[in-house]
C-alpha positions as CSV (number, residue, x, y, z in Angstrom):
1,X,20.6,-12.5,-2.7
2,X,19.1,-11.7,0.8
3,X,21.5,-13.8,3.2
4,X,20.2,-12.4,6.2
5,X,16.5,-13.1,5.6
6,X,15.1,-16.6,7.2
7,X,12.6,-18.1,4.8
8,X,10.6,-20.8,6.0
9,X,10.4,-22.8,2.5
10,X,12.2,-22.6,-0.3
11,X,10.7,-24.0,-3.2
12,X,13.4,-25.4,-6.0
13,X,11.9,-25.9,-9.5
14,X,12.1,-24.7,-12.6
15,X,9.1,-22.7,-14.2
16,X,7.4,-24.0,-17.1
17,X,5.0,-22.3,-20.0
18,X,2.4,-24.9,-20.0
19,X,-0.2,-25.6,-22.8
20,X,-3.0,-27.7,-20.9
21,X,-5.1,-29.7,-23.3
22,X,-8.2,-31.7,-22.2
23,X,-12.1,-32.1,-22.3
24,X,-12.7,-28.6,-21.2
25,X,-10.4,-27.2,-24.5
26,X,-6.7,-25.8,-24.7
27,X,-5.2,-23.0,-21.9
28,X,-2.2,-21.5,-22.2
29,X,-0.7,-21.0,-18.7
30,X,2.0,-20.5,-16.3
31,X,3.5,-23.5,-14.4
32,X,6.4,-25.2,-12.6
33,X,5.4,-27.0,-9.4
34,X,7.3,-24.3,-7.2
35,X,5.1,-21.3,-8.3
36,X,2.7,-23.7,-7.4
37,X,3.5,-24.6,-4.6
38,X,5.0,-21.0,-3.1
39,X,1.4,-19.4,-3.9
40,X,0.0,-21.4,-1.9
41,X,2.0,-21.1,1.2
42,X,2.3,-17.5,0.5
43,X,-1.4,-17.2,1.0
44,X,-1.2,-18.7,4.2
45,X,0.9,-16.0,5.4
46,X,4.3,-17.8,5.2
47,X,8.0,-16.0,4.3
48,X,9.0,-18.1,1.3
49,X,10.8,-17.9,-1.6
50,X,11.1,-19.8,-5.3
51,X,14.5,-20.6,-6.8
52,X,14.1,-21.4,-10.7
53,X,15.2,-20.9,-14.1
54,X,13.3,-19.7,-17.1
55,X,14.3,-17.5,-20.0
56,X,14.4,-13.7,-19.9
57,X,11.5,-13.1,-21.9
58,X,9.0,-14.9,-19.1
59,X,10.6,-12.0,-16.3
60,X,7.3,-11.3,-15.8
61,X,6.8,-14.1,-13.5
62,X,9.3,-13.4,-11.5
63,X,7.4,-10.0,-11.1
64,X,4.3,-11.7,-10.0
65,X,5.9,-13.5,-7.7
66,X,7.3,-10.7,-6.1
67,X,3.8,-9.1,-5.8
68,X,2.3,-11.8,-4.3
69,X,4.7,-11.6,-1.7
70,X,7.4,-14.3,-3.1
71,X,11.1,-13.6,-3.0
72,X,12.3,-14.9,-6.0
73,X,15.6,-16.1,-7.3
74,X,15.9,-16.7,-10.9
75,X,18.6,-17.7,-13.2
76,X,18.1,-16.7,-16.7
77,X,18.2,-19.5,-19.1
78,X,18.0,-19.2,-23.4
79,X,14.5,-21.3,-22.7
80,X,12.1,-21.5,-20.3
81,X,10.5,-24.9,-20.2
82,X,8.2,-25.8,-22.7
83,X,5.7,-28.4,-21.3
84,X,2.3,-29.7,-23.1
85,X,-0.2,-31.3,-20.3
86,X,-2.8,-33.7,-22.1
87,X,-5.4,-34.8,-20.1
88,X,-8.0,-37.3,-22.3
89,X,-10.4,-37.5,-19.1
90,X,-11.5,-36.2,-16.3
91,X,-9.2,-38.2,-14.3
92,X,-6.6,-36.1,-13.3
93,X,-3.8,-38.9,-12.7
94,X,-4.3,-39.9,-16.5
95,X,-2.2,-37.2,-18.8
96,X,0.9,-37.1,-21.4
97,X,3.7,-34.6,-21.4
98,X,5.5,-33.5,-24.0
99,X,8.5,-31.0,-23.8
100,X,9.9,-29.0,-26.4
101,X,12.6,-26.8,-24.5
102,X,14.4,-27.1,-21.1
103,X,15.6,-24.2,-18.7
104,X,18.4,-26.3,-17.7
105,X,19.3,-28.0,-14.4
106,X,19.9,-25.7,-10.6
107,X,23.0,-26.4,-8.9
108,X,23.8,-25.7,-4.8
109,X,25.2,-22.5,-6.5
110,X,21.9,-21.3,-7.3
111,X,20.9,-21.6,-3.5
112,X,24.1,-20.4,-1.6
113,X,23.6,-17.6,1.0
114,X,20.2,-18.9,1.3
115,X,18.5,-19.3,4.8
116,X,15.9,-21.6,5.5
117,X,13.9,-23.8,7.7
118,X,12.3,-26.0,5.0
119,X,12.8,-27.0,1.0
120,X,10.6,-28.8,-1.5
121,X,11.7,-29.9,-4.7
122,X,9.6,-29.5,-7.1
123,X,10.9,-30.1,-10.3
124,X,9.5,-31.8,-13.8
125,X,12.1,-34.0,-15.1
126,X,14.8,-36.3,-13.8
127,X,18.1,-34.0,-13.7
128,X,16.8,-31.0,-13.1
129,X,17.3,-30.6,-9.2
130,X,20.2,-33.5,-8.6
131,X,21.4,-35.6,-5.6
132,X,24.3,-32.9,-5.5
133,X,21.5,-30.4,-4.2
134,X,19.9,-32.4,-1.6
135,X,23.1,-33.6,-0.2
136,X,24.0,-29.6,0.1
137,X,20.7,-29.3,1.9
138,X,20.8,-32.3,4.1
139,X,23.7,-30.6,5.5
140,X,22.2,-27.6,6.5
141,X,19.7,-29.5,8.1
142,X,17.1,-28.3,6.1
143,X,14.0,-30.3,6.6
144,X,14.1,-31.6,2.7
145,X,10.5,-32.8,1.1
146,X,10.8,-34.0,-2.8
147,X,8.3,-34.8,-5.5
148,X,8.4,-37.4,-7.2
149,X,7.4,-36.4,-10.5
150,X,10.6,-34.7,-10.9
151,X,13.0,-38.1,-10.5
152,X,10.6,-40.7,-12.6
153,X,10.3,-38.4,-15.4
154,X,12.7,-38.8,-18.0
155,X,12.8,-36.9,-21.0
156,X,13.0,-39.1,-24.9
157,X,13.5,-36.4,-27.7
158,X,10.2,-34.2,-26.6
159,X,8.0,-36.8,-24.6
160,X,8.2,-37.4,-21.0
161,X,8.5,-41.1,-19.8
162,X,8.8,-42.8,-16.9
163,X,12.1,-44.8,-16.5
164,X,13.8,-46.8,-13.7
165,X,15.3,-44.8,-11.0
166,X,19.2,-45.8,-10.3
167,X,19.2,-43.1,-7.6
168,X,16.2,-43.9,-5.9
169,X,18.0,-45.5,-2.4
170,X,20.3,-43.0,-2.4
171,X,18.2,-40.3,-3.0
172,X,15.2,-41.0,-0.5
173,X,18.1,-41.7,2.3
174,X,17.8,-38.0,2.5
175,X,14.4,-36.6,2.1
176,X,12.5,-36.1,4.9
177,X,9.3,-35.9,3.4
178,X,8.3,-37.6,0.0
179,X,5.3,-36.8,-2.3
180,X,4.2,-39.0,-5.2
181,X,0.8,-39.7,-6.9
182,X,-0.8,-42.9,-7.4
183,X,0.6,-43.5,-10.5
184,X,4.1,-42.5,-9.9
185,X,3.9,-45.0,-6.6
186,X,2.8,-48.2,-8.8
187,X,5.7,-47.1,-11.4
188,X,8.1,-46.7,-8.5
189,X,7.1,-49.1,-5.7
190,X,5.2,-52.1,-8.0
191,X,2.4,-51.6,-5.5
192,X,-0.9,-50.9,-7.2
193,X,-2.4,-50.5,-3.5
194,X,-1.6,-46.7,-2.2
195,X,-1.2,-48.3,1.4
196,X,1.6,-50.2,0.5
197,X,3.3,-48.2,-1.8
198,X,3.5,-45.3,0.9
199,X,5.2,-48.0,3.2
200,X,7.7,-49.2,0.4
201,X,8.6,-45.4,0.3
202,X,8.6,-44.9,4.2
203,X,11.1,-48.3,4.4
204,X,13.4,-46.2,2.2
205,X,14.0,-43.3,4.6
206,X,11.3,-40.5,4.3
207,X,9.3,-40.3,7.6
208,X,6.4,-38.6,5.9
209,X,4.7,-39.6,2.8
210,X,2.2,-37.5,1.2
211,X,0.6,-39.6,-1.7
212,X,-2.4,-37.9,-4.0
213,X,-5.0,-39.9,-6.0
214,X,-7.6,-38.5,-8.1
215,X,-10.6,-38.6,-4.6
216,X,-8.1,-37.7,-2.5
217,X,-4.9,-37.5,0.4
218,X,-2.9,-40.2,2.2
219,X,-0.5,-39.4,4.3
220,X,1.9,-41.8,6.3
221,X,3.8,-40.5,9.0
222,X,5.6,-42.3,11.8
223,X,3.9,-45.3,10.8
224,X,0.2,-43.7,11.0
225,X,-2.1,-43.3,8.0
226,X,-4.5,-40.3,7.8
227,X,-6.8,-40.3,5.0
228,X,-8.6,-37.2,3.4
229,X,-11.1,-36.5,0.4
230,X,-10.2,-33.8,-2.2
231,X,-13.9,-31.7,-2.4
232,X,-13.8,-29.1,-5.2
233,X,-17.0,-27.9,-6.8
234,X,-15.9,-28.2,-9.9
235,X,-12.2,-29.2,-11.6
236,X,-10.8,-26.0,-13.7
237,X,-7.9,-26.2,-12.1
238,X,-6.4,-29.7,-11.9
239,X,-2.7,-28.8,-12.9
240,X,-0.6,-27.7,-10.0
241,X,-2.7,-30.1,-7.8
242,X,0.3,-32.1,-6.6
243,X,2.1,-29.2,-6.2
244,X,-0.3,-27.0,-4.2
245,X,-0.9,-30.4,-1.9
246,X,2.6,-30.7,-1.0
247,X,3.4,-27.1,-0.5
248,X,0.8,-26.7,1.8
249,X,1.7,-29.6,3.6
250,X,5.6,-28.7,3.9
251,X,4.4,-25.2,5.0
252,X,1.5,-26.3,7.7
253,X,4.0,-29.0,9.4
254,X,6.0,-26.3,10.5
255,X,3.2,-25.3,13.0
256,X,1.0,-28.4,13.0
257,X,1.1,-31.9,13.4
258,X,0.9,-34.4,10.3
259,X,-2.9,-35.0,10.7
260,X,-4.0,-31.3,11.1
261,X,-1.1,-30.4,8.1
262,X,-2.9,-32.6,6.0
263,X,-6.3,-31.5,6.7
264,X,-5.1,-28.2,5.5
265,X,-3.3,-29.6,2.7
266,X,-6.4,-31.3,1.4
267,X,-8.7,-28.4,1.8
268,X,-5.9,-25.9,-0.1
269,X,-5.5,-28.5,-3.0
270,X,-9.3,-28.9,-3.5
271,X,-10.0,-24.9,-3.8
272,X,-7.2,-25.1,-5.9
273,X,-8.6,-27.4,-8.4
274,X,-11.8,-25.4,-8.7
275,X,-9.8,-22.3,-10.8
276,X,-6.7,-22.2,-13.3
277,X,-3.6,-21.1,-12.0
278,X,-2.2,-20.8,-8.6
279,X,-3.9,-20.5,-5.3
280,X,-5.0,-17.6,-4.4
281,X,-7.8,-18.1,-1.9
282,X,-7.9,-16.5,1.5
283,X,-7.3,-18.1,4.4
284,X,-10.8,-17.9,6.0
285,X,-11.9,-19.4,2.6
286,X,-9.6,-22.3,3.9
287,X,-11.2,-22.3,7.1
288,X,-14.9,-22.4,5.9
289,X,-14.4,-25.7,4.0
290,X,-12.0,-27.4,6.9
291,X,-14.7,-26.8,9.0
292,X,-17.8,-27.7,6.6
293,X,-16.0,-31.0,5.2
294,X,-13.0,-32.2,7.4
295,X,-14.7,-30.6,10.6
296,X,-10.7,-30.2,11.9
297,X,-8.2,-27.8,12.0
298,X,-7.4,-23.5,12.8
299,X,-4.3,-21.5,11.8
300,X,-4.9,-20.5,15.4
């Protein structure tokens, strides 16, 4: 492991093999939110780095990782995770998950001797990353962001469900920034109206609150809402659009202020959803549609 290197995200989550099922037919495809999420911010021209688990057989991603540019630090499991993503529409908040394998769950161990300015936890299930790893991040003071996916999750024999979160309060006390969907936020908060929900989340601690719904971005930060629309010219790529949004977002704030971070986070996230797989648009690409639809924002 490269102790001397300063990243500026680390991205925590475990890889998953992903069969995606829906109107268009059935993919096979690499996932795990913090592939996702580490693409993205790699093509942006930031040092980052993934920390997962998969099984030795799926090396190759930690290959491809490298070549885009992506320190990676694996931990070999006797699985990878095996995830099924159903979605029955074209909505893509509406989907069911099954899982027929874990990789297992990443301790502080698995992120020792690691320097960094910023982590997001991008997990799929509840257990996976625990409270003992943001507590050991908190007191690095490492700004933490967390998604939400991976804490209302629960697995049940092979189906993912969402279940009460014990931890919640304690949890939230230490992330910095939080991102859920709509759909997480009405299980989580009981608010069915995306305003309030990002406030009942805010109340418990995080200062920033990135919350995706099928049109588009809200963000709440120091008590300020900015609101963007998700434009893609067409939707091959709706898995990994949570992840991609709050990568970008983690990665951007390090330079930018909330609004102009989730201008960019918007416009990453909807070129995103226009192809399978990971971001891998360049920046001026980026640029173009900032400028066309949001009419906001420069790297420069």
């Amino acid at each position: 492991m490269n102790t001397a290197k300063l990243y500026d995200v680390v991205y925590i989550g475990n890889y998953t093999k992903d069969t995606i099922i829906s109107p268009a037919g059935t993919r096979f495809v690499d996932g795990g939110g913090s592939r996702y999420a580490a693409y993205a911010a790699a093509c942006l021209g930031l040092k980052v780095a993934v920390v997962t688990r998969l099984a030795r057989e799926d090396i190759h991603i930690v290959a491809n990782l490298n070549l885009a540019g992506i320190d990676c630090f694996p931990t070999y499991a006797s699985t990878s995770t095996l995830m099924c993503l159903e979605y029955p529409t074209n909505n893509p908040d509406i989907r069911t998950l099954t899982v027929a394998g874990v990789a297992g769950n990443i301790t502080p161990a698995e992120l020792e001797g690691l320097q960094m300015k910023s982590a997001v936890i991008g997990s799929s299930l509840r257990g996976e990353v625990g409270l003992d790893v943001i507590e050991s991040l908190k007191e690095r003071n490492v700004t933490l962001a967390a998604d939400m996916q991976g804490y209302v999750r629960v697995l049940r024999g092979q189906e993912l469900k969402y279940e009460p979160w014990p931890e919640m309060q304690a949890t939230l006390a230490h992330i910095d920034i939080l991102k859920s969907d709509a759909i997480e936020a009405e299980f989580l908060t009981g608010e069915t109206d995306i305003f309030k929900a990002a406030r009942f989340y805010s109340d418990m601690g995080p200062q920033e609150i990135v919350l995706t719904h099928k049109d588009g971005l809200l963000i709440l930060a120091h008590g300020q809402f900015h609101e963007f629309g998700f434009y893609p010219a067409r939707l091959d790529g709706r898995s990994g659009r949570g992840d991609t949004c709050i990568g970008t977002y983690v990665a951007m704030r390090l330079v930018k202020d909330p609004l102009q971070a989730g201008i960019w986070a918007a416009a990453v996230t909807s070129l995103k959803m226009e192809k399978l797989g990971p971001f891998d648009r360049p920046v001026s690409d980026v640029e173009a549609l900032i400028h066309a639809r949001y009419n906001h924002g420069s790297l420069h």
